[in-house]
Backbone bond lengths (Angstrom), bond angles and torsions (degrees), N, CA, C in turn:
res aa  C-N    CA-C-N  psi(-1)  N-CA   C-N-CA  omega(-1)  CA-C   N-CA-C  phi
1 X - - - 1.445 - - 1.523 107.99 -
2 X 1.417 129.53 131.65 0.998 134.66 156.72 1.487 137.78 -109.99
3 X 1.251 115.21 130.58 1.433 132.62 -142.46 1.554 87.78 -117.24
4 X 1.511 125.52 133.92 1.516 144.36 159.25 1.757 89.95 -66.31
5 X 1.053 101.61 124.33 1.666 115.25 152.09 1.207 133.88 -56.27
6 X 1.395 99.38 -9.57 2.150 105.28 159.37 1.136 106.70 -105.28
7 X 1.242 126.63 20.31 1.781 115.69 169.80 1.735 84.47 -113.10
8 X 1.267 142.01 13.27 1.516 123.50 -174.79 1.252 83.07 -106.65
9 X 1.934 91.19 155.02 2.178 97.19 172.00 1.838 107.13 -76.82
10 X 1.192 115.78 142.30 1.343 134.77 175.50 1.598 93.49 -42.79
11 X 0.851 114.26 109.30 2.143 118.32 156.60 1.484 100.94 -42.43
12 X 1.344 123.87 139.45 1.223 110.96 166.94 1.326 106.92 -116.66
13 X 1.572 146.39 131.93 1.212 126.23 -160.41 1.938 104.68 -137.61
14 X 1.259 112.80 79.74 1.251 122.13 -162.64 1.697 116.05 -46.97
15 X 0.900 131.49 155.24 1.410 155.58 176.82 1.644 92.48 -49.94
16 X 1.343 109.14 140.53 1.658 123.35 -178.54 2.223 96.03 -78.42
17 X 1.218 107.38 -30.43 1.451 100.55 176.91 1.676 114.50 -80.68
18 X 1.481 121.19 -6.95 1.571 133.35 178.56 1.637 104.34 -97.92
19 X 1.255 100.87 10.12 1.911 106.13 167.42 1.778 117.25 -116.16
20 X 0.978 96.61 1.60 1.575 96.96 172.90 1.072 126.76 -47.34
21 X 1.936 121.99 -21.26 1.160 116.75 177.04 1.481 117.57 -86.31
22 X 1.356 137.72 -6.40 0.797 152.30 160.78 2.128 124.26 -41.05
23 X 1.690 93.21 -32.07 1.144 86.14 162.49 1.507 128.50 -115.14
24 X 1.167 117.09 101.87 1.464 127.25 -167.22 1.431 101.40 -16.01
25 X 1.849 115.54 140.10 1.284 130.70 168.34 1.535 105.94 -120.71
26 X 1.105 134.90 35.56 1.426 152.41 179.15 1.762 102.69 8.62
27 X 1.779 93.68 63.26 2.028 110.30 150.78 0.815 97.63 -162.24
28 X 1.495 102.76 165.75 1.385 133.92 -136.73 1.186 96.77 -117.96
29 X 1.962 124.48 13.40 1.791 107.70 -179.34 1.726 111.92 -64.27
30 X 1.240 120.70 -49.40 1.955 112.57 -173.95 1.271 108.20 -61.76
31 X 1.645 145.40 10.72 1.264 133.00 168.07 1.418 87.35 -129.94
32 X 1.327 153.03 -49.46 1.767 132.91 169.65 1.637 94.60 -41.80
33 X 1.128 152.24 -43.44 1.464 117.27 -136.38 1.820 86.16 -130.32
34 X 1.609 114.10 26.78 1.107 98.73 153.63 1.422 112.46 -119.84
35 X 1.603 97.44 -8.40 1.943 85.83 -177.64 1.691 86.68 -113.38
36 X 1.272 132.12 49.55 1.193 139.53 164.29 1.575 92.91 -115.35
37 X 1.409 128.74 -70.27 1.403 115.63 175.45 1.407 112.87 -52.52
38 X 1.234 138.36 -34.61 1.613 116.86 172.46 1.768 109.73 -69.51
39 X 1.435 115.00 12.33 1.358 111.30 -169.45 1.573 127.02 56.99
40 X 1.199 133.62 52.23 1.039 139.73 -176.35 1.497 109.28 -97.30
41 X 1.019 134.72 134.22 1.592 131.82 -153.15 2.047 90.01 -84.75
42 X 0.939 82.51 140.55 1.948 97.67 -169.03 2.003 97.08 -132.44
43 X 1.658 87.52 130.75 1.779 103.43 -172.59 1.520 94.85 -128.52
44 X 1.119 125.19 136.71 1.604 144.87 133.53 1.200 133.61 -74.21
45 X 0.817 113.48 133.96 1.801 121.73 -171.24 1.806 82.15 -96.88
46 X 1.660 108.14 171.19 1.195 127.92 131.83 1.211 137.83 -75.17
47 X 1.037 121.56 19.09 1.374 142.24 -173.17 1.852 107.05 -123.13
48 X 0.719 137.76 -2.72 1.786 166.35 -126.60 1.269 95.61 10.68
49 X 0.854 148.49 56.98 1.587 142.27 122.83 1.502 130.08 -34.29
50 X 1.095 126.81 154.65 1.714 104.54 172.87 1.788 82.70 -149.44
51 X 1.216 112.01 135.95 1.400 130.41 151.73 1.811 120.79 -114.81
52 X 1.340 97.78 119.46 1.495 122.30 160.85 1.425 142.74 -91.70
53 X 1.525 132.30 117.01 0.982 108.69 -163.51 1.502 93.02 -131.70
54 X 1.188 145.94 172.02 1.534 154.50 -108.66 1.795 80.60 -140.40
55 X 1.520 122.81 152.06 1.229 121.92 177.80 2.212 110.77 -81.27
56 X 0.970 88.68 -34.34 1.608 99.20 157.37 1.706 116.01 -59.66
57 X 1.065 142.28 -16.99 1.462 149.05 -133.14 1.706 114.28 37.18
58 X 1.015 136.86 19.44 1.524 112.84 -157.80 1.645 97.71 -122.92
59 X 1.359 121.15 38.08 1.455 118.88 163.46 1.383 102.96 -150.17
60 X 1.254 133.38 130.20 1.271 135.63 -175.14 1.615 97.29 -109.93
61 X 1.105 108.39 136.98 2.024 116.44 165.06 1.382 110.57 -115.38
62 X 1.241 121.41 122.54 1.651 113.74 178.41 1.854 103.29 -123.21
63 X 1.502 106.36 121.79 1.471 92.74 170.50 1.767 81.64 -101.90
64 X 1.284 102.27 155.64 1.516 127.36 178.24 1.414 120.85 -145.65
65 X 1.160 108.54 48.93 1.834 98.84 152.78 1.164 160.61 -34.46
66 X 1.620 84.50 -43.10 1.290 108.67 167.88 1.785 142.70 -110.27
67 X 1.484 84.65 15.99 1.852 115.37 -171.56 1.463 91.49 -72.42
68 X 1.109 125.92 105.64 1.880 110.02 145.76 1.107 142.96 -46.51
69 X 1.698 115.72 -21.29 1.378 135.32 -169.22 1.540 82.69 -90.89
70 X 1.431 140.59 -47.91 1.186 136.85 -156.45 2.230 105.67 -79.59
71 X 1.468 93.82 -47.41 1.265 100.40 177.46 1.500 103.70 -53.44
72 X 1.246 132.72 -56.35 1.252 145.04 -173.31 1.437 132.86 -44.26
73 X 1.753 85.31 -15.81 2.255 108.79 -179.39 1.301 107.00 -116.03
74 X 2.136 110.45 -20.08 1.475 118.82 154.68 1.687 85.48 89.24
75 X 1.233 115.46 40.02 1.423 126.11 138.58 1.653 136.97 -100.56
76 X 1.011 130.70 177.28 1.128 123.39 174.83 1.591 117.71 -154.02
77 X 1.665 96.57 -16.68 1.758 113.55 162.69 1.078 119.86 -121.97
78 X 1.733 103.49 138.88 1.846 95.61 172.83 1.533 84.19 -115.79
79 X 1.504 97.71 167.09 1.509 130.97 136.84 1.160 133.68 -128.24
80 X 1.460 138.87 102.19 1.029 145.60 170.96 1.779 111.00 -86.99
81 X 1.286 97.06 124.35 1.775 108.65 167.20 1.480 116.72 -120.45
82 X 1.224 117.43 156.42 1.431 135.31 -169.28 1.161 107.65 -130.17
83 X 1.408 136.70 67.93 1.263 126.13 -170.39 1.984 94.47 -60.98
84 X 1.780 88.22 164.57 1.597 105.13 160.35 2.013 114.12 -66.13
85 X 1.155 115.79 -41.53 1.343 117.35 -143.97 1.975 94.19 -132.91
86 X 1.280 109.01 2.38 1.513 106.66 177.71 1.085 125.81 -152.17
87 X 1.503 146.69 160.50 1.265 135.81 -163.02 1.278 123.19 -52.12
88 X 1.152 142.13 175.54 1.334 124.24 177.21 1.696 89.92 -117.03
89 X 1.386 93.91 159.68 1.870 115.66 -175.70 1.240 94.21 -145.26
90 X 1.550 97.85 161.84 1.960 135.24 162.58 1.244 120.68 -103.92
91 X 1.319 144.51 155.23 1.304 150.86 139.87 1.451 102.61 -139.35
92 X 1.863 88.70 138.96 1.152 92.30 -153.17 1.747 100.20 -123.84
93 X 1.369 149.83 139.41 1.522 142.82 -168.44 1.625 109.26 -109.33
94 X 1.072 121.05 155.44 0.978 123.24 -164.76 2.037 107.69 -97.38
95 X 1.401 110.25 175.96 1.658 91.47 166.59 1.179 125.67 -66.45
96 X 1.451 124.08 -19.91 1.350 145.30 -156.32 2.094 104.85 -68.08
97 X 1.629 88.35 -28.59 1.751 90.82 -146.15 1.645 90.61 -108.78
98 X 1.552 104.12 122.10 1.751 139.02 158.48 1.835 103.13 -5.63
99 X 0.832 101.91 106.68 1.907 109.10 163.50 1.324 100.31 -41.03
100 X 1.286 115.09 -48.09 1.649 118.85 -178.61 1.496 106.61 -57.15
101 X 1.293 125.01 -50.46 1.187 114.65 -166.18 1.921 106.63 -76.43
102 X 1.444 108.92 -32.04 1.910 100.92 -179.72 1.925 84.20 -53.58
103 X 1.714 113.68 -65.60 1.450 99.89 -148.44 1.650 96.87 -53.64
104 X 0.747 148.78 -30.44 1.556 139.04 -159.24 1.803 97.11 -62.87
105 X 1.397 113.94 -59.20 1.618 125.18 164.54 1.076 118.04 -20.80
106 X 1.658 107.22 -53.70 1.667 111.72 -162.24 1.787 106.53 -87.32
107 X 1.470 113.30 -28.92 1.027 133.89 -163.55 2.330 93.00 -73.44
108 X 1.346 103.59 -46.78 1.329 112.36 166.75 1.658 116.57 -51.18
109 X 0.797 108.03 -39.24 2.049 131.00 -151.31 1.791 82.30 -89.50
110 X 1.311 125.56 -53.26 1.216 112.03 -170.89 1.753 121.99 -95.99
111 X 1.905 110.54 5.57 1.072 83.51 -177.91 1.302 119.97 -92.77
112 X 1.520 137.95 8.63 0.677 163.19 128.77 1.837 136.09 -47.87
113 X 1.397 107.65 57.47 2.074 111.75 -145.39 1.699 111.82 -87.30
114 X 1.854 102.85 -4.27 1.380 114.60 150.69 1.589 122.10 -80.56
115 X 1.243 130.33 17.25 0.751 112.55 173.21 2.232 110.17 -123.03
């Protein structure tokens, strides 16, 4: 099959300095200041922990840095959900993986609030 090269989508192939987020900087600002603008009630430990929970209650966000139980499974994010109508589950990220990429997750998980 042959395809005209103006009916294909443009590749878009970003700038090597527009990938920086790609390598984890271990904080939690692109997921605090996105479930801070949806208003989600946000707690600090003294320990720097931060727990998030959804204004509905039924999504929990945990950054954990400083959890031992969490370091110890070689996480550093939870998500806990509570669906209305289905079991509830976790997924959990490791230190390794981009704040950008959990908020992108959570940002997925909620745009959808019937489900």
């Amino acid at each position: 099959m042959n395809v005209s090269s103006t009916l294909l989508p443009a590749v878009v192939r970003p700038a090597v300095e527009e990938r920086a987020w790609l390598s984890c900087d271990h904080c939690a600002g692109p997921v605090l200041e996105l479930v801070g603008a949806l208003g989600w009630t946000i707690v600090d430990t003294p320990e720097a922990n931060v727990h998030c929970t959804s204004p509905d209650g039924r999504v929990y966000v945990g950054w954990l840095p400083e959890d031992t139980a969490a370091w110890k499974r070689n996480i550093v994010w939870q998500v806990r959900v509570v669906p209305t109508d289905a079991e509830p589950w976790v997924q959990e990220f490791g230190p390794y993986t981009p704040s950008e990429a959990v908020a992108g997750f959570i940002a997925a998980l909620i745009a959808n609030p019937s489900s």
